[in-house]
Every structure is written in structure tokens, then in C-alpha cells.
C-alpha positions in Angstrom: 111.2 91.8 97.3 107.6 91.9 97.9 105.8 92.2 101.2 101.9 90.9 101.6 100.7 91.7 105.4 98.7 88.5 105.4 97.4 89.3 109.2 98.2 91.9 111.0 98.9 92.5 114.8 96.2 92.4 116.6 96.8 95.3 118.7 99.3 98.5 118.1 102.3 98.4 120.7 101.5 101.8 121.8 98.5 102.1 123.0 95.8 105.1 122.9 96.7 105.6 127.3 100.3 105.7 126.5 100.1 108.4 123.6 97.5 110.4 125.8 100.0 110.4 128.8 102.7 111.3 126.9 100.8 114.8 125.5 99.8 115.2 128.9 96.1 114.8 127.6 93.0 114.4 130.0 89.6 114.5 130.3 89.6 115.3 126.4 88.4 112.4 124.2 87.5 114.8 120.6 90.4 113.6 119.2 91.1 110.3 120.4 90.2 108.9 116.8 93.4 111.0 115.2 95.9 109.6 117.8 95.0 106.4 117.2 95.6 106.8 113.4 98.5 108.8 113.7 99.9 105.8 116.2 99.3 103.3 113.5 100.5 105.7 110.6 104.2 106.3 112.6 104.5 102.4 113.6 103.9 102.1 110.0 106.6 104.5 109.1 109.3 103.1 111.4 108.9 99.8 110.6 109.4 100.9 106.9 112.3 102.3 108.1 114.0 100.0 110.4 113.2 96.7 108.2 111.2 95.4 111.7 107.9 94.4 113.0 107.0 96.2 115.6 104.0 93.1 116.8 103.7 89.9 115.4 102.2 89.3 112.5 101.7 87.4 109.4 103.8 88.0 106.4 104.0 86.9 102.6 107.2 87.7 101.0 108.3 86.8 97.6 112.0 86.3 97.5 114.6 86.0 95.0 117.2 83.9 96.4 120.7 83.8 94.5 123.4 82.9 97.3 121.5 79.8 98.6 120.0 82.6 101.2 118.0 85.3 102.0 117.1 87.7 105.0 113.4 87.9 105.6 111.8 91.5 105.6 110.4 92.7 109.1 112.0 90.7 111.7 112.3 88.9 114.2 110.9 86.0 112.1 109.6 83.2 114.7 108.4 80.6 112.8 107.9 79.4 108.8 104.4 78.7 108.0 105.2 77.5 104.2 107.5 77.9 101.2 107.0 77.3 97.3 109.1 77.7 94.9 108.0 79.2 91.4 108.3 76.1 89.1 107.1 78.0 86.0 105.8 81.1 84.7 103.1 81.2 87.6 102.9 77.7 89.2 103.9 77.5 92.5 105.2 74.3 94.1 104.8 73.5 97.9 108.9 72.6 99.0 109.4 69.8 101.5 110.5 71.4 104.9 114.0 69.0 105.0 114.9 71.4 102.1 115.2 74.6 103.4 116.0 75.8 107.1 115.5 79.0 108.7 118.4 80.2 110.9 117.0 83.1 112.8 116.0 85.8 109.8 117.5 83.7 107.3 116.3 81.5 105.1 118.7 79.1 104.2 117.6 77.5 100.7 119.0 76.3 97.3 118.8 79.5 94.6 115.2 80.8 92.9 112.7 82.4 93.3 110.0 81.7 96.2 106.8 82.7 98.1 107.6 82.9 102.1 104.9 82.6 104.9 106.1 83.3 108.4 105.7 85.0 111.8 107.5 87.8 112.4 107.6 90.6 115.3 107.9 91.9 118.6 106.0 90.2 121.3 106.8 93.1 123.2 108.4 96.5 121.5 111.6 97.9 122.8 110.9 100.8 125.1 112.8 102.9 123.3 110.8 101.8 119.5 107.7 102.9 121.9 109.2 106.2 122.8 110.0 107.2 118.9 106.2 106.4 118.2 105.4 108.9 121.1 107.3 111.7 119.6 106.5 111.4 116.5 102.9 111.3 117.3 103.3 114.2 119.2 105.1 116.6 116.9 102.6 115.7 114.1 99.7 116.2 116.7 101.3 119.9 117.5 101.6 120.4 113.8 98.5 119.2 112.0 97.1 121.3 109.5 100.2 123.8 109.3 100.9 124.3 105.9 104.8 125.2 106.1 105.6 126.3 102.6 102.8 129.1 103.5 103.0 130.2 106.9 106.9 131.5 107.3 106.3 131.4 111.0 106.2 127.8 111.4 109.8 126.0 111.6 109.6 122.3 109.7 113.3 122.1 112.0 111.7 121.2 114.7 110.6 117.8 113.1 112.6 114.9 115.3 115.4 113.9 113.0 116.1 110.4 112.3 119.3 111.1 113.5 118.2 112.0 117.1 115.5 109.0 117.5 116.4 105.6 118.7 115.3 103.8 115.8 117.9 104.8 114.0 120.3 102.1 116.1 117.7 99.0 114.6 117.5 100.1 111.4 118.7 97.1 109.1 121.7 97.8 107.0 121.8 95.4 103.8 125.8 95.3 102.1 
């Protein structure tokens, strides 16, 4: 299944303030461009992880469906903005909305192969989602530029383990 970000959120869900006030971080602006990147980096990461969108956004997913359904990537999906279905080696064909139906991620439709635009995200992220971003940030922030395989000091251990983060409960299992 492929994934085009079409357009993405227009703001990150964890905002520059919020990672500042979590390192404890003030009067001190020199690295303010880092946190930021390392924000978007981790919300990247953990929606990679956890088959979610952490804001809303614009998504184009190409979709094999062979049970007359399929679970759209990087929930919750709000709305359907179009489906076609591949007619031929690369022609696309626009299908009538009475022919498919979307039942909260899933998209309810006869079997093939089509290209999916939607809505899907958070309006507002989970506290906990939020707090995983935080911590992550923060232990990367601690650690930039250690090189761990050289300096025997440092302890890679102390990296938060999926295990112990809350994301781990919205992670999407697929049987």
C-alpha cells in the first residue's frame, strides 16, 4: 500500500512552548530551530509506528482491495475526497460515490485496485501521543552528537522503549 501526503497539517501537535517547558528550557532560543525538527522528525516516527495521523491532513493511498474492503493507512479518516479505480495498465477511472462507502477507516468497495483521497487525523492529539513526542524529543536532545559505538561511557539503554511509551496502546495491529 502506498501513502502520498497530499497536504500536510498545518501545524505540529506539539508545539515549540510545549517541548521548551518540558526540558525546562528558558531564556535560550540557539536551538529552538533543532526542537522544532526533532518535534516533526518523532511525530513522524510515531505515526509510522502507530498506523495514525497525529493532525489532519491530506492523504493519497493506493489500495489493493481483495475482500470487498480495506483499512485506510493513518487514521481517523473523516471524510472521502475521491476514488478511481485502475481500469487498465495506468488509466484511472473516477467511481461513482453510490459504489463504495466508508464505514469509519474502512472502505467498503467491490475488489481491485484503487487510488484513495481522504482526510484523516487528529483534530486534537491524545495527551498521552503528546507526551511520547516530549520524551522522545528530549532524550534525543540530551543525546545528540554522541556517537555510542565510540564512546563506552554513554548507555544507548536509556533510550525510551517502545514498550514503556503510550503509543504502544494505538499502535494498529493488522491479522
Amino acid at each position: 500500500m502506498k501513502v502520498t501526503v497530499i497536504s500536510d497539517m498545518v501545524s505540529e501537535p506539539v508545539s515549540l512552548t510545549e517541548i521548551k517547558n518540558w526540558l525546562r528550557i528558558k531564556d535560550f532560543t540557539d536551538d529552538d530551530t533543532l526542537l522544532i525538527e526533532l518535534g516533526k522528525s518523532t511525530r513522524r516516527h510515531l505515526e509510522k509506528f502507530t498506523g495514525l495521523s497525529f493532525g489532519v491532513k491530506t492523504l493519497e493511498s493506493i489500495v489493493d482491495v481483495d475482500r470487498e474492503q480495506v483499512e485506510l493507512p493513518y487514521s481517523p479518516v473523516s471524510s472521502l475526497t475521491s476514488v478511481y479505480e485502475l481500469t487498465s495498465f495506468i488509466t484511472w477511472t473516477l467511481v461513482d460515490p453510490s459504489e463504495y462507502a466508508l464505514i469509519g477507516d474502512v472502505l467498503k468497495i467491490r475488489n481491485g485496485c484503487f487510488k484513495v483521497t481522504y482526510q484523516a487525523g487528529f483534530t486534537a492529539l491524545p495527551e498521552d501521543l503528546k507526551t511520547d513526542i516530549k520524551v522522545l524529543v528530549a532524550w534525543q536532545y540530551k543525546n545528540r552528537g554522541i556517537n555510542f559505538e565510540a564512546d563506552k561511557t554513554a548507555d544507548f539503554r536509556e533510550f525510551p522503549h517502545t514498550n514503556l511509551l503510550n503509543s504502544r496502546l494505538y499502535k494498529k495491529v493488522v491479522i
